[in-house]
gemmi code that builds the backbone of each chain (N, CA, C; Angstrom):
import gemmi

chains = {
    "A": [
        ("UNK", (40.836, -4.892, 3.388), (39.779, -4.934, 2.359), (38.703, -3.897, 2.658)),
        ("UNK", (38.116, -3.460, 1.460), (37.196, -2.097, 2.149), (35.815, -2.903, 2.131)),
        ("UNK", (35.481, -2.063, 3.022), (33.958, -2.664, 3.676), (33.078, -2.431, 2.494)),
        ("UNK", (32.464, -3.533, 2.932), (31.507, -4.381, 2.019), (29.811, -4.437, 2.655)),
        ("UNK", (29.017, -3.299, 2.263), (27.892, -2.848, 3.403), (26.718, -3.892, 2.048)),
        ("UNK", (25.967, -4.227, 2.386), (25.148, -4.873, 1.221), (23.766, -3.561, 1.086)),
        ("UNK", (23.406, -2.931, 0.303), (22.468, -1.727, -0.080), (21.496, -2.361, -0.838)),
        ("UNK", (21.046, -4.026, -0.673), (20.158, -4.704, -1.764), (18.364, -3.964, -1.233)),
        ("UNK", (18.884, -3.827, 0.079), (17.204, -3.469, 0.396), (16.989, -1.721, 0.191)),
        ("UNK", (17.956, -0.857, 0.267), (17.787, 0.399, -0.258), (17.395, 0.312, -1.907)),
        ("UNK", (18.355, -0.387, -2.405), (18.349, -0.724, -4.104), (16.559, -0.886, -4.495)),
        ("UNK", (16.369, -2.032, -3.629), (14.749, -2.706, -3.753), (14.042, -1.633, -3.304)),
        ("UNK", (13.869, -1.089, -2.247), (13.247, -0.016, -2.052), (13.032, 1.353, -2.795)),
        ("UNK", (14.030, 1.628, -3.880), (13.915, 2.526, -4.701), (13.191, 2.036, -6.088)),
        ("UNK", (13.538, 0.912, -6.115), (12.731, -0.142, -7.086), (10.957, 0.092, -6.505)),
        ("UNK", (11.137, -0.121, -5.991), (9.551, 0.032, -4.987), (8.859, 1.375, -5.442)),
        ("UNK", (9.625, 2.669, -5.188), (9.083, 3.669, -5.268), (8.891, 4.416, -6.551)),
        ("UNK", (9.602, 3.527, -7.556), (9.756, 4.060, -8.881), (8.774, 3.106, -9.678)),
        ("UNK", (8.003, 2.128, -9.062), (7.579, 1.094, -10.043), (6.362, 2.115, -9.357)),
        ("UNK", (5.909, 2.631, -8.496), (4.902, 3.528, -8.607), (5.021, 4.901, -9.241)),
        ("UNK", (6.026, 5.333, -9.207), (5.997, 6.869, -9.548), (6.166, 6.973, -11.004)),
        ("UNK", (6.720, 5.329, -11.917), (6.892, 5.540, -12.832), (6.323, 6.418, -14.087)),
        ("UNK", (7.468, 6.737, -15.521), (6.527, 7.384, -16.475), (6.896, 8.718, -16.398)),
        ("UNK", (6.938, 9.218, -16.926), (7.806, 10.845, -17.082), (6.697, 12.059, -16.844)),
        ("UNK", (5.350, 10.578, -16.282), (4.272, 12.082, -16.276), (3.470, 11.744, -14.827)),
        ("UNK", (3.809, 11.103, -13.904), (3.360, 10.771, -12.853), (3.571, 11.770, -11.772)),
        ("UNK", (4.994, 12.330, -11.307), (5.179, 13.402, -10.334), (4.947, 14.662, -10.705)),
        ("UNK", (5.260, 15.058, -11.932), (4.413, 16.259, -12.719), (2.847, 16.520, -12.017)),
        ("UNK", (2.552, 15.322, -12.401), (0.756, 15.068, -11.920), (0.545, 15.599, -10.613)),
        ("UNK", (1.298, 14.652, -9.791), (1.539, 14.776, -8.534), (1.591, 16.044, -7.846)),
        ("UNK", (2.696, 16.914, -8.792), (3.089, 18.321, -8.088), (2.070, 19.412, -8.412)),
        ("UNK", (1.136, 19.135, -9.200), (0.139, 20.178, -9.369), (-0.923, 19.859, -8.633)),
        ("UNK", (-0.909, 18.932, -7.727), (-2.040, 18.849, -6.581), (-1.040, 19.023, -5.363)),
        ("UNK", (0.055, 19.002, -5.605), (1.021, 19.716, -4.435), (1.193, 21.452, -4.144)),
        ("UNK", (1.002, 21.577, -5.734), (0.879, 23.406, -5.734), (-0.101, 23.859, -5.361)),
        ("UNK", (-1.305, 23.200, -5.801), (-2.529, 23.942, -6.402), (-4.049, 23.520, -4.998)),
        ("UNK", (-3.435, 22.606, -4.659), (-4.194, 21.770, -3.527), (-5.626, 20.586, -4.323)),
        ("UNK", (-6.003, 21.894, -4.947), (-7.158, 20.564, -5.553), (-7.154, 21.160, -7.172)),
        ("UNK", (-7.223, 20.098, -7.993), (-7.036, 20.352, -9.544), (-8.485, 19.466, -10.024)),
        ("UNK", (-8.966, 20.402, -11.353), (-9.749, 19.195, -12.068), (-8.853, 18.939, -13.389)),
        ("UNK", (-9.338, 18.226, -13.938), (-8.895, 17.696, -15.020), (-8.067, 18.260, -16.357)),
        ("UNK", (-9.334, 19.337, -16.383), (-9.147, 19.946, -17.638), (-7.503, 21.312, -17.202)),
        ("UNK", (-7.126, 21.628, -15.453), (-6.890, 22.258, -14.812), (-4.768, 21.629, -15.437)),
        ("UNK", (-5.529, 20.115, -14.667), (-3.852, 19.360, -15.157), (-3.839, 19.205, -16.236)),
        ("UNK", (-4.392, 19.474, -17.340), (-4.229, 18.884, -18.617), (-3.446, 20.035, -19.142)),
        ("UNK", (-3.765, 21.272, -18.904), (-3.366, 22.362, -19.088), (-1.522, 22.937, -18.659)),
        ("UNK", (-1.852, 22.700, -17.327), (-0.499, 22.853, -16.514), (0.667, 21.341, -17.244)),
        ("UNK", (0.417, 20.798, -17.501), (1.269, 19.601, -18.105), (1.111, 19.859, -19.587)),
        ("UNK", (2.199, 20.399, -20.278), (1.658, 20.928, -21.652), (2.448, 19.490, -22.748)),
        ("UNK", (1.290, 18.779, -23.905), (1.887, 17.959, -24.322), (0.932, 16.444, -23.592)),
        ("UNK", (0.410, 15.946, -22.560), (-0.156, 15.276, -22.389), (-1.593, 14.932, -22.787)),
        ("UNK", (-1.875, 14.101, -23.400), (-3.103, 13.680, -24.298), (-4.019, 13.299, -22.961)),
        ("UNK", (-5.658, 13.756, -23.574), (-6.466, 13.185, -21.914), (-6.298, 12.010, -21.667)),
        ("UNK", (-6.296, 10.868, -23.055), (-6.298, 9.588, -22.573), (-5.216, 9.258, -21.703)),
        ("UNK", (-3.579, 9.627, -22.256), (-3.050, 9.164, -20.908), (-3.122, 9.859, -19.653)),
        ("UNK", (-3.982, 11.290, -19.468), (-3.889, 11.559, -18.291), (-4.907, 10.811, -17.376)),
        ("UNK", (-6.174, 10.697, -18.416), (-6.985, 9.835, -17.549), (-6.242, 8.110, -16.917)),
        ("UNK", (-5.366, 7.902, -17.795), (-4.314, 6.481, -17.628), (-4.156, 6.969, -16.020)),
        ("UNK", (-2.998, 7.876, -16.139), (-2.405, 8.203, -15.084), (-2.556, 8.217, -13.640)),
        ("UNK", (-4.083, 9.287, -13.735), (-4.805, 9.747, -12.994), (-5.429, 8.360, -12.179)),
        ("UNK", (-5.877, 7.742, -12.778), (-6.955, 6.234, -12.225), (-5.687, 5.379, -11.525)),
        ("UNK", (-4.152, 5.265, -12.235), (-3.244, 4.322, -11.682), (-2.578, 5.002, -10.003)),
        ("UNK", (-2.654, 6.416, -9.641), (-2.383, 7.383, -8.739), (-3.595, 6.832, -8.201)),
        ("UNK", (-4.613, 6.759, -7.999), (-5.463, 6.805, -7.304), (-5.777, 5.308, -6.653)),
        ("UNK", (-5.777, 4.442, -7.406), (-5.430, 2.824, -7.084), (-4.010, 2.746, -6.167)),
        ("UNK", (-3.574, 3.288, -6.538), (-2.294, 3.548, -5.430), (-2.663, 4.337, -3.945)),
        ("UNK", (-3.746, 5.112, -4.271), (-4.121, 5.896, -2.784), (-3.207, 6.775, -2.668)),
        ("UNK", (-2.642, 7.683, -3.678), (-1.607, 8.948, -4.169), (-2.596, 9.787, -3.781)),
        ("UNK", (-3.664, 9.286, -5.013), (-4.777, 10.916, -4.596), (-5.620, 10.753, -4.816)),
        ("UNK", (-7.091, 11.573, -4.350), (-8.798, 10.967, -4.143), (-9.307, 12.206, -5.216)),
        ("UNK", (-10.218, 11.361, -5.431), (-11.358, 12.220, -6.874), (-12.247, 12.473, -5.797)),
        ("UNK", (-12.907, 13.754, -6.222), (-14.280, 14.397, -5.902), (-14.866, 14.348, -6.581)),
        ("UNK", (-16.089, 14.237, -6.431), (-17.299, 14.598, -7.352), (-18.455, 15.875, -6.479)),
        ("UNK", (-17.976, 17.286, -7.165), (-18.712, 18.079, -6.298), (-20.331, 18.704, -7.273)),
        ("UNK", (-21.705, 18.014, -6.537), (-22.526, 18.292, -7.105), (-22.942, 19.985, -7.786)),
        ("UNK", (-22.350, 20.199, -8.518), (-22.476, 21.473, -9.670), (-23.618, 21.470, -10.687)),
        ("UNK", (-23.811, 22.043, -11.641), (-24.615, 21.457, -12.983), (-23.398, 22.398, -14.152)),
        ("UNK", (-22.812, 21.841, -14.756), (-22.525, 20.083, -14.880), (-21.605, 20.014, -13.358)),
        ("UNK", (-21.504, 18.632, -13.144), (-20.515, 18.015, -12.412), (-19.510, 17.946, -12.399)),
        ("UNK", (-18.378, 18.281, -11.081), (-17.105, 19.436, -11.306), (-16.139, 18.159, -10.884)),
        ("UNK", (-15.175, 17.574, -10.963), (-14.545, 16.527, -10.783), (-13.399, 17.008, -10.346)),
        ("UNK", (-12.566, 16.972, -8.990), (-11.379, 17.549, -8.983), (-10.546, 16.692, -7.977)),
        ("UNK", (-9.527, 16.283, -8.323), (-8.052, 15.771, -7.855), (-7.443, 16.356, -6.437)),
        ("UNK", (-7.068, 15.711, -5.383), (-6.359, 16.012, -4.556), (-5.471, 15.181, -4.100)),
        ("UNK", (-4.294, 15.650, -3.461), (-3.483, 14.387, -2.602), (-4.285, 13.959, -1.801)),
        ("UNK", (-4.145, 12.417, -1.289), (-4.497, 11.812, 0.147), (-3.374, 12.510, 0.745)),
        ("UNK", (-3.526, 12.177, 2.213), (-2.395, 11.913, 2.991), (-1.588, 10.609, 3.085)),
        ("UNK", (-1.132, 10.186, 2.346), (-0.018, 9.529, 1.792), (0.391, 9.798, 0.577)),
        ("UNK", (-0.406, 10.586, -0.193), (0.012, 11.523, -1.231), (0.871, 12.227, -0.612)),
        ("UNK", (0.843, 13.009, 0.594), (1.156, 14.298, 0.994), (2.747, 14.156, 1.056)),
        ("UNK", (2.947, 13.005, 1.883), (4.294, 12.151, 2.133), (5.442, 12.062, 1.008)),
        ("UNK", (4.822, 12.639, -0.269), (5.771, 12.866, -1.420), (6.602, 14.287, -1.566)),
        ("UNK", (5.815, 15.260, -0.503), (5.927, 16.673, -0.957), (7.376, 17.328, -1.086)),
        ("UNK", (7.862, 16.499, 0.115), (10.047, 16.841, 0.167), (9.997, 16.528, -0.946)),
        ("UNK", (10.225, 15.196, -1.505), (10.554, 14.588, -2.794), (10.388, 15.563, -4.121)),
        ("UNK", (8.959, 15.793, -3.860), (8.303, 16.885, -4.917), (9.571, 18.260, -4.817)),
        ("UNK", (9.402, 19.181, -4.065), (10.045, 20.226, -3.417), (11.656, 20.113, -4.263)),
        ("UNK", (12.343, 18.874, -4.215), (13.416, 18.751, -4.221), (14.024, 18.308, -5.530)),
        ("UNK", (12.879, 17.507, -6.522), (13.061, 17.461, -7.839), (12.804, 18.852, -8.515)),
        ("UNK", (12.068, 20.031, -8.133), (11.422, 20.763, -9.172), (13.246, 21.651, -8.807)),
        ("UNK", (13.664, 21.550, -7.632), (14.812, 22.926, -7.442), (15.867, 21.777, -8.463)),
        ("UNK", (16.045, 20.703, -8.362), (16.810, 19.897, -9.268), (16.927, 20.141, -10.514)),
        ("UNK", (15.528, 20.259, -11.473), (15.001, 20.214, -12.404), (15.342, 21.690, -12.966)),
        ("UNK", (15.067, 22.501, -12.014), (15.382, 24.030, -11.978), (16.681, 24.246, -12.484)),
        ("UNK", (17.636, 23.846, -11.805), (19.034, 23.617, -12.175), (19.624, 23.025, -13.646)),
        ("UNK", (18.796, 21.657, -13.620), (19.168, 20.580, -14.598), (18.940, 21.815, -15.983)),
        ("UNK", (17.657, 22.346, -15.991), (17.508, 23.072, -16.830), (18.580, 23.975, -17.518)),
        ("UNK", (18.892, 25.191, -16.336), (19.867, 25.616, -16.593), (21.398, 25.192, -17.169)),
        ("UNK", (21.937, 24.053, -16.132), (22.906, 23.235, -16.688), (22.751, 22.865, -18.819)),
        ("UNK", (21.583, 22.867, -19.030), (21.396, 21.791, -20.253), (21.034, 23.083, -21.164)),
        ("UNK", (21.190, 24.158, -20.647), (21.277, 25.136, -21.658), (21.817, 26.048, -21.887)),
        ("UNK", (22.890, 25.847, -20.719), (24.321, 26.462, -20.738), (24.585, 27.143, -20.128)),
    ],
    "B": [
        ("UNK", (-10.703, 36.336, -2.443), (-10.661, 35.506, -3.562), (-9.181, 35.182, -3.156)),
        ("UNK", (-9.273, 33.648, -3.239), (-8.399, 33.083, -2.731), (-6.504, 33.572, -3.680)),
        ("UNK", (-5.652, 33.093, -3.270), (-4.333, 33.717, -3.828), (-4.411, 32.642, -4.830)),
        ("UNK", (-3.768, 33.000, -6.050), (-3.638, 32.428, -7.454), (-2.142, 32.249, -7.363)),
        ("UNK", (-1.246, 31.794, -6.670), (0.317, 31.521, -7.040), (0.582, 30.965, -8.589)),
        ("UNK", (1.641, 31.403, -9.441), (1.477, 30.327, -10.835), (2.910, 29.716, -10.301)),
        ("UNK", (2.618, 28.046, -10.855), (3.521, 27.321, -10.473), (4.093, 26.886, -11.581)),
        ("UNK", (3.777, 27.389, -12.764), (4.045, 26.894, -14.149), (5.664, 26.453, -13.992)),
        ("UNK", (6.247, 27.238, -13.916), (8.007, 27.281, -13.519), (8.614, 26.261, -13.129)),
        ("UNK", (7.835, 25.785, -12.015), (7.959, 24.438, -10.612), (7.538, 23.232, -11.671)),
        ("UNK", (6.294, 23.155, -12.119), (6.049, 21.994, -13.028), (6.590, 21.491, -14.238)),
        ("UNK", (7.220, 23.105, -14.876), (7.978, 22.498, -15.905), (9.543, 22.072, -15.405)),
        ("UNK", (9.831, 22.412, -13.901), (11.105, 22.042, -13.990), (10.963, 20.749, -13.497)),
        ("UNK", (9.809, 20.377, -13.053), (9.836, 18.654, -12.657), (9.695, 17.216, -13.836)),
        ("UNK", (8.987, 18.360, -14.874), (8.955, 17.453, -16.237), (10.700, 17.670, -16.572)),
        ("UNK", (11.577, 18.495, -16.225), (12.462, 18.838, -17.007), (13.577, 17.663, -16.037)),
        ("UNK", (13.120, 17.355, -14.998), (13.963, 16.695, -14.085), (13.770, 14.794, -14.515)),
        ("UNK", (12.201, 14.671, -14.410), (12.230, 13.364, -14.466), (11.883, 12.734, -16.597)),
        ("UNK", (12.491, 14.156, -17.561), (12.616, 13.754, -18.580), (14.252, 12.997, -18.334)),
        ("UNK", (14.999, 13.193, -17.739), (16.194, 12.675, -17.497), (16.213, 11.469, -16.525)),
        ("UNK", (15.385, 11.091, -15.448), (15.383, 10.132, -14.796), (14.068, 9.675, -14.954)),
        ("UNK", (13.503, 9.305, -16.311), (12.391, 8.719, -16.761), (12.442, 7.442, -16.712)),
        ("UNK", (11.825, 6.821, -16.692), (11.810, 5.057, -16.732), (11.741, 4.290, -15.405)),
        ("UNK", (11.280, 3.074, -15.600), (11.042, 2.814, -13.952), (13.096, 2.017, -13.414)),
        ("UNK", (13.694, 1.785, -14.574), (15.034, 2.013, -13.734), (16.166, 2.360, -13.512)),
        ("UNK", (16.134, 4.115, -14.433), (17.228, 5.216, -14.122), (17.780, 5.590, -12.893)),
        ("UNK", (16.559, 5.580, -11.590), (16.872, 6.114, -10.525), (17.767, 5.276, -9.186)),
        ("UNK", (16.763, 3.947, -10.094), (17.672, 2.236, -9.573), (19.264, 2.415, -9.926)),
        ("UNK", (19.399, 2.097, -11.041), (20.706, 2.673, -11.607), (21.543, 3.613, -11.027)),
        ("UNK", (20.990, 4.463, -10.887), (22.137, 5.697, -9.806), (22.033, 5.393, -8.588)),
        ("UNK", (21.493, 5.096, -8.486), (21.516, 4.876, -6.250), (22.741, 3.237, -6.048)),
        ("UNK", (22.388, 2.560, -7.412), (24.167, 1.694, -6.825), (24.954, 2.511, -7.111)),
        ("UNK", (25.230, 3.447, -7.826), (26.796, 3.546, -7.921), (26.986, 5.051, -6.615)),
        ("UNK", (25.594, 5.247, -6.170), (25.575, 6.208, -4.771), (25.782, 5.365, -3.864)),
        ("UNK", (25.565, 4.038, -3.741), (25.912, 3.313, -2.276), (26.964, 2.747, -2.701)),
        ("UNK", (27.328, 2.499, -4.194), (28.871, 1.465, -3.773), (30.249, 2.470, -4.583)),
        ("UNK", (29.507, 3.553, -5.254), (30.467, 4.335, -5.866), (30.624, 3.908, -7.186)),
        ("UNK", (31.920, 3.018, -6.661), (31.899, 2.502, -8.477), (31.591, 1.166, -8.879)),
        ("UNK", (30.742, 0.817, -9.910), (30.070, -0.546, -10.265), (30.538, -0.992, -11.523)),
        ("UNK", (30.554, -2.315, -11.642), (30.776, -2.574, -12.674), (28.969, -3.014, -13.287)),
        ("UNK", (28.956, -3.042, -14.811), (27.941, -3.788, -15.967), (27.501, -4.675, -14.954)),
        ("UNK", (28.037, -5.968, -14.377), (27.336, -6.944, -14.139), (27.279, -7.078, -12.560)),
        ("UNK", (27.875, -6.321, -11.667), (27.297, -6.041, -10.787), (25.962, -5.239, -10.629)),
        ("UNK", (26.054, -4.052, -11.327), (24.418, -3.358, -11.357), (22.966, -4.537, -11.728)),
        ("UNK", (23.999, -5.673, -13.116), (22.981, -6.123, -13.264), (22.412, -7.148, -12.192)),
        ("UNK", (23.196, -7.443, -11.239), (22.705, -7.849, -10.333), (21.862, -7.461, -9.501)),
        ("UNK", (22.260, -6.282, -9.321), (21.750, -5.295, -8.159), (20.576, -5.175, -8.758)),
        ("UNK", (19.969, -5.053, -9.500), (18.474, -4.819, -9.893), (17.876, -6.310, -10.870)),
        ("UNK", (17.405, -6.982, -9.895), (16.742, -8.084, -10.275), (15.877, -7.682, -11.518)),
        ("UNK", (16.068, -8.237, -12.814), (14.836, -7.546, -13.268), (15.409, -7.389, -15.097)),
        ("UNK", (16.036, -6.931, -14.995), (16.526, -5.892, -16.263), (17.706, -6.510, -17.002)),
        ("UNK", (17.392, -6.494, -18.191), (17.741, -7.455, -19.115), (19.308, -6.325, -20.097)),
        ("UNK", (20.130, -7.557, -20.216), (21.595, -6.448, -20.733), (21.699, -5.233, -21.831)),
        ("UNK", (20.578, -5.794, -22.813), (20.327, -4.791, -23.729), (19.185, -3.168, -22.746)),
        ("UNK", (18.089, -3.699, -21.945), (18.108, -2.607, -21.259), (18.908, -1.577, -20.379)),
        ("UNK", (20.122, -2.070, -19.616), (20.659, -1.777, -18.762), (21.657, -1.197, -19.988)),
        ("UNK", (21.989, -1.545, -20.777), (23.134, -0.688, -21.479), (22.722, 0.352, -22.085)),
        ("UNK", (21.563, 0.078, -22.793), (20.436, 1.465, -22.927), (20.195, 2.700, -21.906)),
        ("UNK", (20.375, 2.495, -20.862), (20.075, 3.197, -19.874), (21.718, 3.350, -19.618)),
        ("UNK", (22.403, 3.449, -19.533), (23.889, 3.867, -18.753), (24.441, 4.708, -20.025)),
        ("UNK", (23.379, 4.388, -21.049), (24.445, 5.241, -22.218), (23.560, 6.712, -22.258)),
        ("UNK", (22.305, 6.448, -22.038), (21.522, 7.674, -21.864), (21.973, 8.595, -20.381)),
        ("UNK", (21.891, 7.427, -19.394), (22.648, 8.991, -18.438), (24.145, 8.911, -18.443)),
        ("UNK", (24.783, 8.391, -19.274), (26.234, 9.436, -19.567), (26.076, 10.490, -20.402)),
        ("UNK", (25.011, 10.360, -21.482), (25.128, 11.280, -22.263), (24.341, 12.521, -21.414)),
        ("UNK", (23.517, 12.219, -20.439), (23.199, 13.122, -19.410), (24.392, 13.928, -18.575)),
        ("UNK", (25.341, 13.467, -18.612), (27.159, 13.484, -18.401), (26.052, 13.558, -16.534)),
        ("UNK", (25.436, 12.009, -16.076), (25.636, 11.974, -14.809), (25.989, 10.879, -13.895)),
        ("UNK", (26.392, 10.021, -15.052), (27.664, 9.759, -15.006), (28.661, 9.254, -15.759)),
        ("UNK", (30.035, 8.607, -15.756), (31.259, 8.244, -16.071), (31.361, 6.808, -16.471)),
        ("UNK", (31.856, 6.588, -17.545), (32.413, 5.267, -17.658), (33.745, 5.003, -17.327)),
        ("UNK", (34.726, 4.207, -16.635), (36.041, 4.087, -16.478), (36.412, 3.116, -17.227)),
        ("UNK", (37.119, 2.890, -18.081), (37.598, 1.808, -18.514), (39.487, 1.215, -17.997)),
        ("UNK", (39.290, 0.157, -17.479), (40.380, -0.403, -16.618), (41.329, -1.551, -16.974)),
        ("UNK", (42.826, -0.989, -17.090), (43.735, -1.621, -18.275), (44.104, -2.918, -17.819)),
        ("UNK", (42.792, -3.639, -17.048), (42.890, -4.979, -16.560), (42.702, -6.236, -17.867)),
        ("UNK", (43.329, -6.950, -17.425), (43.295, -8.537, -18.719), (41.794, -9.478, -17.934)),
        ("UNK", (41.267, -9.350, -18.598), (40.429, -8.488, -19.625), (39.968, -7.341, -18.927)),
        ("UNK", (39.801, -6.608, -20.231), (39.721, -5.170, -19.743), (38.276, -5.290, -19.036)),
        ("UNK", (38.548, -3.960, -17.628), (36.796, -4.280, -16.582), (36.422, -2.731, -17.182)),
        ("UNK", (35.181, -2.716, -16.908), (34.558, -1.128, -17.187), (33.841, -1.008, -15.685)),
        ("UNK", (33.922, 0.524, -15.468), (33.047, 0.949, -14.307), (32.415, 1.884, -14.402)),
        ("UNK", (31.311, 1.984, -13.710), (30.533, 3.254, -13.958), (30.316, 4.085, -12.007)),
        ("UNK", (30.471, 5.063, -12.160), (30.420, 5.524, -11.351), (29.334, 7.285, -11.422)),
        ("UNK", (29.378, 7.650, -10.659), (28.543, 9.439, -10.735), (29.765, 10.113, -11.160)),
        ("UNK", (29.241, 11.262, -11.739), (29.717, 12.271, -12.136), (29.781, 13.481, -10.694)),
        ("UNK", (30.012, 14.713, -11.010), (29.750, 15.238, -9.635), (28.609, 15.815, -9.866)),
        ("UNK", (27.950, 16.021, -10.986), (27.003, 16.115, -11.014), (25.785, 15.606, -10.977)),
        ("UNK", (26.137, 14.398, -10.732), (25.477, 12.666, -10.672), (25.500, 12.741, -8.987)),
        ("UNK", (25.981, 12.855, -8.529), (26.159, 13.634, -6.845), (25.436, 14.166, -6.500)),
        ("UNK", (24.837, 15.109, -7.548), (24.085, 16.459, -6.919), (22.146, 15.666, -6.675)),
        ("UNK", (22.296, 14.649, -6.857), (20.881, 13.863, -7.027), (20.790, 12.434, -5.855)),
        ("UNK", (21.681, 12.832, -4.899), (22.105, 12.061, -3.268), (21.001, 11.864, -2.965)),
        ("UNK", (20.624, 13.324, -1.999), (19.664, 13.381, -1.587), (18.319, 13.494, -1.937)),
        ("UNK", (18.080, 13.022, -3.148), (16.447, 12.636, -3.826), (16.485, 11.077, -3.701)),
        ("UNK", (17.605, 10.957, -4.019), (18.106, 8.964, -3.548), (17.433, 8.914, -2.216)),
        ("UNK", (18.296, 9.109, -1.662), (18.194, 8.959, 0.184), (16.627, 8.709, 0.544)),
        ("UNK", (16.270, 9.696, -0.097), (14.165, 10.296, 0.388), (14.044, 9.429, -0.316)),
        ("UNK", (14.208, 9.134, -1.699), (13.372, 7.644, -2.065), (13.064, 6.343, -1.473)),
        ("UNK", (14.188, 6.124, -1.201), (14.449, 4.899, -0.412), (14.011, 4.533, 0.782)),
        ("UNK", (14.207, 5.851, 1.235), (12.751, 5.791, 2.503), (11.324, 5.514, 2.180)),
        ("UNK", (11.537, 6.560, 1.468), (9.781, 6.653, 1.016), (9.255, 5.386, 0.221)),
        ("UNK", (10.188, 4.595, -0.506), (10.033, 3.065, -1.128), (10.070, 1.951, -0.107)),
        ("UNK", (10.632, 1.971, 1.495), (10.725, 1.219, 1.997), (9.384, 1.103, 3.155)),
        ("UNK", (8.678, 2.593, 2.873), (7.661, 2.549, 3.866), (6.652, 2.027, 2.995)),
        ("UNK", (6.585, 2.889, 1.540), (5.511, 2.423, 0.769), (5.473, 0.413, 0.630)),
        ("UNK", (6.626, -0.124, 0.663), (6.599, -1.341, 0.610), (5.630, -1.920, 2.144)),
        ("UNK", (6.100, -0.987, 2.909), (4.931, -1.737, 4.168), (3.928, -1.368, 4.110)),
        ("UNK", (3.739, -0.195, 3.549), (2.665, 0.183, 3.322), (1.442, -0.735, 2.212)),
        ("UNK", (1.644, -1.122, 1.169), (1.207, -2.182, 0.291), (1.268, -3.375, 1.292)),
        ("UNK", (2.190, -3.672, 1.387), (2.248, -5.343, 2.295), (1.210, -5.451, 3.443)),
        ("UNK", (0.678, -4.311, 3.664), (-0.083, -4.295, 4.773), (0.226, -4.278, 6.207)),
    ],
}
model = gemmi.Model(1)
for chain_id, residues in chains.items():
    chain = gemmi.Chain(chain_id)
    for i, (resn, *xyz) in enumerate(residues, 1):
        res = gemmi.Residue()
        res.name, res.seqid = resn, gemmi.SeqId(i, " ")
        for name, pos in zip(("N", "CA", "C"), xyz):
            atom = gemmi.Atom()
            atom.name, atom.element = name, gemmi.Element(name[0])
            atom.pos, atom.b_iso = gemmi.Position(*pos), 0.0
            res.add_atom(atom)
        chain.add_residue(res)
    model.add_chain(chain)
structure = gemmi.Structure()
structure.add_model(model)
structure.setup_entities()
């Protein structure tokens, strides 16, 4: 009989990492404070073409409750607001790295 | 003045990656049939506590039509269906692998 390994806690664990990363606009987010080091707002709104502020502001506040990534507030006139990974943000960056060469591909593949 | 890299390229290929593994459980979905190969309907639905038959069939018909992966249909009384990766359903292993890590730390990580 072929071996029978049980993968319920890998399974759950990917469950885990996707009930955070969820949303087709979360690692996007992610990777432009992976490129760019620190982003403001108006910076990702731009680089993500197609995202409305309200859900980026969604986004942005649910990443950060997670401890993905920390807001600044750098005293300017007006006041300059800009996005960075934590370091447990940072901990995504293979992941990051490895979807965009994926994506790179997928692209190609899907357009012949 | 600091270097300006444009990453435009990198970001759209990560929107272009997780427009295909969007949802919080596409990526669930492929990582059983990466640890057990080939699954049947109601084994997956096991494997992911959670997800209801009309979702799960929703989702297996969207990534076949992603062709990443295969349906088998098996000339058993009554007939069984399996789903398994494509080889191009393959080529997305190792983003599995890093998840699962990265979901199993983030789980201790939350748990405290």
């Amino acid at each position: 009989m072929a071996e029978q390994v049980c993968h319920k806690a890998d399974i759950m664990a990917i469950h885990d990492a996707m009930d955070v990363l969820n949303g087709k606009w979360k690692i996007s987010i992610l990777s432009t404070m992976c490129y760019y080091n620190r982003r403001r707002f108006s910076d990702i709104s731009t680089d993500l073409a197609g995202i409305s502020n309200k859900q980026l502001s969604k986004e942005l506040k649910e990443l950060e409750q997670n401890k993905l990534i920390e807001r600044t507030v750098l005293a300017t006139q007006p006041v300059t607001v800009e996005y960075s990974l934590t370091e447990y943000g940072w901990t995504l960056q293979g992941i990051i790295d490895d979807l965009a060469k994926w994506g790179s591909t997928h692209r190609k593949v899907i357009m012949g």
